[in-house]
Backbone as ProteinMPNN parsed JSONL, in Angstrom:
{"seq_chain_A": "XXXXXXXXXXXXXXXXXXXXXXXXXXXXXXXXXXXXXXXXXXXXXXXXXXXXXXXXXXXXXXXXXXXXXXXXXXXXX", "coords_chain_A": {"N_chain_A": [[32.765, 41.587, -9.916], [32.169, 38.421, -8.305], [31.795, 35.216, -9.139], [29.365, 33.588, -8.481], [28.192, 30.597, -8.956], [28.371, 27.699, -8.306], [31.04, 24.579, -8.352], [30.638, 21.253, -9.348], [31.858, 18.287, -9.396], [30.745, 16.013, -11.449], [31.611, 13.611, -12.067], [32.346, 12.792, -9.336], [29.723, 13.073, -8.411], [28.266, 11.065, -9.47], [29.518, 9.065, -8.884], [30.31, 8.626, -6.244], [26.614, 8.376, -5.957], [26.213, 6.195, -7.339], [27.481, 4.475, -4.939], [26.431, 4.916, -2.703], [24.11, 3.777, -3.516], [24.371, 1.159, -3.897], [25.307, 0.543, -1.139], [22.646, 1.251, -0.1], [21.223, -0.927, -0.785], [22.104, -2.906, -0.039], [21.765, -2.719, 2.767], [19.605, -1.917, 3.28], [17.626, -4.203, 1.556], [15.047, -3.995, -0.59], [12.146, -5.796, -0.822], [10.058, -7.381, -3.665], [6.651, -7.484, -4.293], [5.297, -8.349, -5.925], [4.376, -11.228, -6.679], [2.19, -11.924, -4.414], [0.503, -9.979, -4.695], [-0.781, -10.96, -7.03], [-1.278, -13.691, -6.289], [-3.365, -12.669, -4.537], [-5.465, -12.044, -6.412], [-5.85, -14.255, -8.184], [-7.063, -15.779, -6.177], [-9.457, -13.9, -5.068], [-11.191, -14.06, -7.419], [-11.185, -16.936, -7.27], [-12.925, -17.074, -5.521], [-15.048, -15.806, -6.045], [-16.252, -16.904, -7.918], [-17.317, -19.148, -6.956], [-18.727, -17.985, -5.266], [-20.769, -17.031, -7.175], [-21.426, -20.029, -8.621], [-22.192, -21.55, -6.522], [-24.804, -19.544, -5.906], [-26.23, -19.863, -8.358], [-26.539, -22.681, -8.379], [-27.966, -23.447, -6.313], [-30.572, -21.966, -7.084], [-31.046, -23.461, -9.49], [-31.928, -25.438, -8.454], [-33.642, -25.119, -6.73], [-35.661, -24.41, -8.818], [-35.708, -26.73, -10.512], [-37.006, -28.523, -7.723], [-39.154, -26.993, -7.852], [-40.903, -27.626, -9.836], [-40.41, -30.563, -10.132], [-42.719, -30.491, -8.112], [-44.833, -29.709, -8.775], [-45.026, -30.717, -11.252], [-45.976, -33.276, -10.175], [-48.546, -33.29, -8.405], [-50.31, -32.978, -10.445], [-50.299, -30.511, -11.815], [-48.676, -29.864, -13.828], [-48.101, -30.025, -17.605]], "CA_chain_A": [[31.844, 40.744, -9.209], [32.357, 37.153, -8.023], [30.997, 34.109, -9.871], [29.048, 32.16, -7.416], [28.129, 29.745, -8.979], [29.052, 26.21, -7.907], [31.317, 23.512, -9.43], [30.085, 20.171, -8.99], [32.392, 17.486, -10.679], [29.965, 15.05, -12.407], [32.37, 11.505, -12.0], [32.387, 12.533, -8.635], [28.679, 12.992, -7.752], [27.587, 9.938, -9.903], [30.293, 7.811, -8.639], [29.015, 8.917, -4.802], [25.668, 7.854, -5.939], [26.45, 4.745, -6.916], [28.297, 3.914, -3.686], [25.346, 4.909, -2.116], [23.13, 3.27, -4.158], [24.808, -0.229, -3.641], [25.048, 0.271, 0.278], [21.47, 0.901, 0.501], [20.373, -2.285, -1.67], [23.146, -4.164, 1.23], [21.495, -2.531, 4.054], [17.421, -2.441, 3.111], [16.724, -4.397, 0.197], [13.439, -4.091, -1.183], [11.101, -7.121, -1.414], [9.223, -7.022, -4.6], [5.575, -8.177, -3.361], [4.245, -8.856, -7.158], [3.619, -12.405, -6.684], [1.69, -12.203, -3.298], [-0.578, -9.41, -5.156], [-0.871, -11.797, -8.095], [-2.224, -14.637, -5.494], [-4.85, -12.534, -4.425], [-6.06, -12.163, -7.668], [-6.278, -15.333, -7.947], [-8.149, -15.986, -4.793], [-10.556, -13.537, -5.429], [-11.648, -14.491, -8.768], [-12.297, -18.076, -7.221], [-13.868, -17.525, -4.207], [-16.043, -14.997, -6.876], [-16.809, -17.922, -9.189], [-17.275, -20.105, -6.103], [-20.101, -17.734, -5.046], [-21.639, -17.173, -8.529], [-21.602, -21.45, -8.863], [-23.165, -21.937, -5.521], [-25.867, -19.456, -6.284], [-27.005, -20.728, -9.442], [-26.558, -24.443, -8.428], [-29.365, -23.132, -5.462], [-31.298, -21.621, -7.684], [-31.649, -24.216, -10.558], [-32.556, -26.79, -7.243], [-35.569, -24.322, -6.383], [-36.663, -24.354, -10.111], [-36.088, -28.212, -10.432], [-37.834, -28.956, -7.256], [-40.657, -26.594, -7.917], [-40.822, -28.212, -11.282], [-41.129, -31.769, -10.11], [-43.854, -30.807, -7.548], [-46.168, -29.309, -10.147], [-46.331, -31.98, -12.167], [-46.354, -34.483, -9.408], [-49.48, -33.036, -7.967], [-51.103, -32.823, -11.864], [-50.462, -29.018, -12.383], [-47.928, -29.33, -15.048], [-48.587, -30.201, -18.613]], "C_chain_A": [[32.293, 39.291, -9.348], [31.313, 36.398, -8.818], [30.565, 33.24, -8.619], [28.238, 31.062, -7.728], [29.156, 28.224, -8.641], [29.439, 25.545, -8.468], [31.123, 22.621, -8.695], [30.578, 19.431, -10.063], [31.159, 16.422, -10.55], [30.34, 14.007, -11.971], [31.747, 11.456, -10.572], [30.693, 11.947, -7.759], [28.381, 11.597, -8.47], [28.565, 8.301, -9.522], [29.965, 7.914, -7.005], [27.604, 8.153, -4.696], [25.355, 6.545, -6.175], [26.834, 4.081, -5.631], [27.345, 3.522, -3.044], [23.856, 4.395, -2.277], [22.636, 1.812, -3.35], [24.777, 0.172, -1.739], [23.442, 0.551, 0.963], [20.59, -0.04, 0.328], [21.138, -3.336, -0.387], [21.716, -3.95, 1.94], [19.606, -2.741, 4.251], [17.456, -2.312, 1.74], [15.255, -4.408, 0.444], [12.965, -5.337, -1.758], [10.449, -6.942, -2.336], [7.562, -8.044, -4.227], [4.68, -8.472, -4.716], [3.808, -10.544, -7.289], [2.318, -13.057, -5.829], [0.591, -11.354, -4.123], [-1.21, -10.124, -6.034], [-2.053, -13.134, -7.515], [-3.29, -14.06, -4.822], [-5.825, -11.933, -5.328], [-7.063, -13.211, -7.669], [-7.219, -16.024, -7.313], [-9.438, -15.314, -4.955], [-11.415, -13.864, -6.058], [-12.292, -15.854, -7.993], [-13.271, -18.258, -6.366], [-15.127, -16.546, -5.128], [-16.899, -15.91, -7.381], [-17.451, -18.732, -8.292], [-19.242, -19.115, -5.687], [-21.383, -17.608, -5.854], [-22.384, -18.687, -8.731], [-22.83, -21.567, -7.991], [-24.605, -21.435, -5.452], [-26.713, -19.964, -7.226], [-27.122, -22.087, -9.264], [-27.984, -24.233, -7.205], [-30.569, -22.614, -6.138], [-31.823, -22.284, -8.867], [-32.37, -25.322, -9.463], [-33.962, -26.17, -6.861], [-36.513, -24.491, -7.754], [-37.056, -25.795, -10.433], [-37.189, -28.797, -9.353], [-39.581, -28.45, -7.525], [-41.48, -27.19, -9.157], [-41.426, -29.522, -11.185], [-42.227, -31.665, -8.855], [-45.101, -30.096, -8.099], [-46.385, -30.297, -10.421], [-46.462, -33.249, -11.156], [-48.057, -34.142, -8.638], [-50.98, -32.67, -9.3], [-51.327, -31.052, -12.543], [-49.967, -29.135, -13.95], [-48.636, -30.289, -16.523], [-48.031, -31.725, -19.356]], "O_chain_A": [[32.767, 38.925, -10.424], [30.2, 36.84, -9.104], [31.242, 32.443, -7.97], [27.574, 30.547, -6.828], [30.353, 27.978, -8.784], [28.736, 25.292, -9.446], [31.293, 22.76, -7.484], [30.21, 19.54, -11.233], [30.734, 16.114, -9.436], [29.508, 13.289, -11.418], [30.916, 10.596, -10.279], [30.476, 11.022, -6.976], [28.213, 10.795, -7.552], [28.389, 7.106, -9.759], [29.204, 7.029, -6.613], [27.322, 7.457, -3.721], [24.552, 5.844, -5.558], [26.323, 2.982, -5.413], [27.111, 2.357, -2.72], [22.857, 4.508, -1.567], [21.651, 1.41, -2.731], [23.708, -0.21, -1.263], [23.073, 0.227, 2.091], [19.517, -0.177, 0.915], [20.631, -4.38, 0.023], [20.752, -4.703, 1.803], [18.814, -3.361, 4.96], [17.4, -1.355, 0.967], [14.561, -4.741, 1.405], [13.263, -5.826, -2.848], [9.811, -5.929, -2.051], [7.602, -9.24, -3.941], [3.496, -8.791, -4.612], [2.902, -10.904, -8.041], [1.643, -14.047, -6.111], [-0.416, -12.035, -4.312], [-2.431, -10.01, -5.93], [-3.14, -13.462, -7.991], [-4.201, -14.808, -4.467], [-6.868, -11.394, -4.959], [-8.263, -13.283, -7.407], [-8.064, -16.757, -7.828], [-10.47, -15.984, -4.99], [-12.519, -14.038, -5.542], [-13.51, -16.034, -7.966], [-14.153, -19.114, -6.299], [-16.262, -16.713, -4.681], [-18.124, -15.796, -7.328], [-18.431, -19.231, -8.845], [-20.399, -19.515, -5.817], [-22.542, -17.883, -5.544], [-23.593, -18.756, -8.951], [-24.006, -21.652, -8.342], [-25.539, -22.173, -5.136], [-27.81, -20.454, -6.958], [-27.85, -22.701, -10.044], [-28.967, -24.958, -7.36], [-31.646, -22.917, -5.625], [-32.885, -21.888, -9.35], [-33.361, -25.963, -9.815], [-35.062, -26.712, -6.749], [-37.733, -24.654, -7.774], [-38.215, -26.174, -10.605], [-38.147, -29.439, -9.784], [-40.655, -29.049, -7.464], [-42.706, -27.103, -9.235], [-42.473, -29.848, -11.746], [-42.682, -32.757, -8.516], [-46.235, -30.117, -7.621], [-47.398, -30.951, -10.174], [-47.141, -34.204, -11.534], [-48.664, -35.182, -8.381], [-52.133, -32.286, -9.106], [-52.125, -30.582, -13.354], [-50.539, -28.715, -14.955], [-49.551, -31.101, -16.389], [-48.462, -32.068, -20.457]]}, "name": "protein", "num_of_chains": 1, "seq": "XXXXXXXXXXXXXXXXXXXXXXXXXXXXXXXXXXXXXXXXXXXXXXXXXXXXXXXXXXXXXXXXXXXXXXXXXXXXX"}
């Protein structure tokens, strides 16, 4: 009986794959997009903080005003 298994020199396939490695980094490199994800981090977070601020800065103005028209009218203490 015949051996059918396959020889497959080693140098050759990994020296192939290199070749092919390097002509597909020529032909379509890959952009790495970690800084653009990074900036909308960034962005998020402030336009987050930005909405958090703005609420509470509206909401201490309702407590302040309601505040000084108590005691301006003799409610408060």
């Amino acid at each position: 009986m015949q051996d059918k298994r396959l020889h497959i020199d080693e140098k050759f396939t990994d020296q192939a794959w290199s070749k092919m490695s390097n002509m597909l980094d020529r032909e379509m490199p890959v952009q790495v997009e970690r800084r653009r994800r990074f900036a909308w981090w960034w962005l998020a977070a402030l336009a987050g903080f930005l909405i958090l601020a703005g609420a509470g800065f509206c909401f201490w103005q309702k407590r302040l005003s309601l505040h000084c028209s108590v005691t301006a009218s003799g409610w408060g203490g």
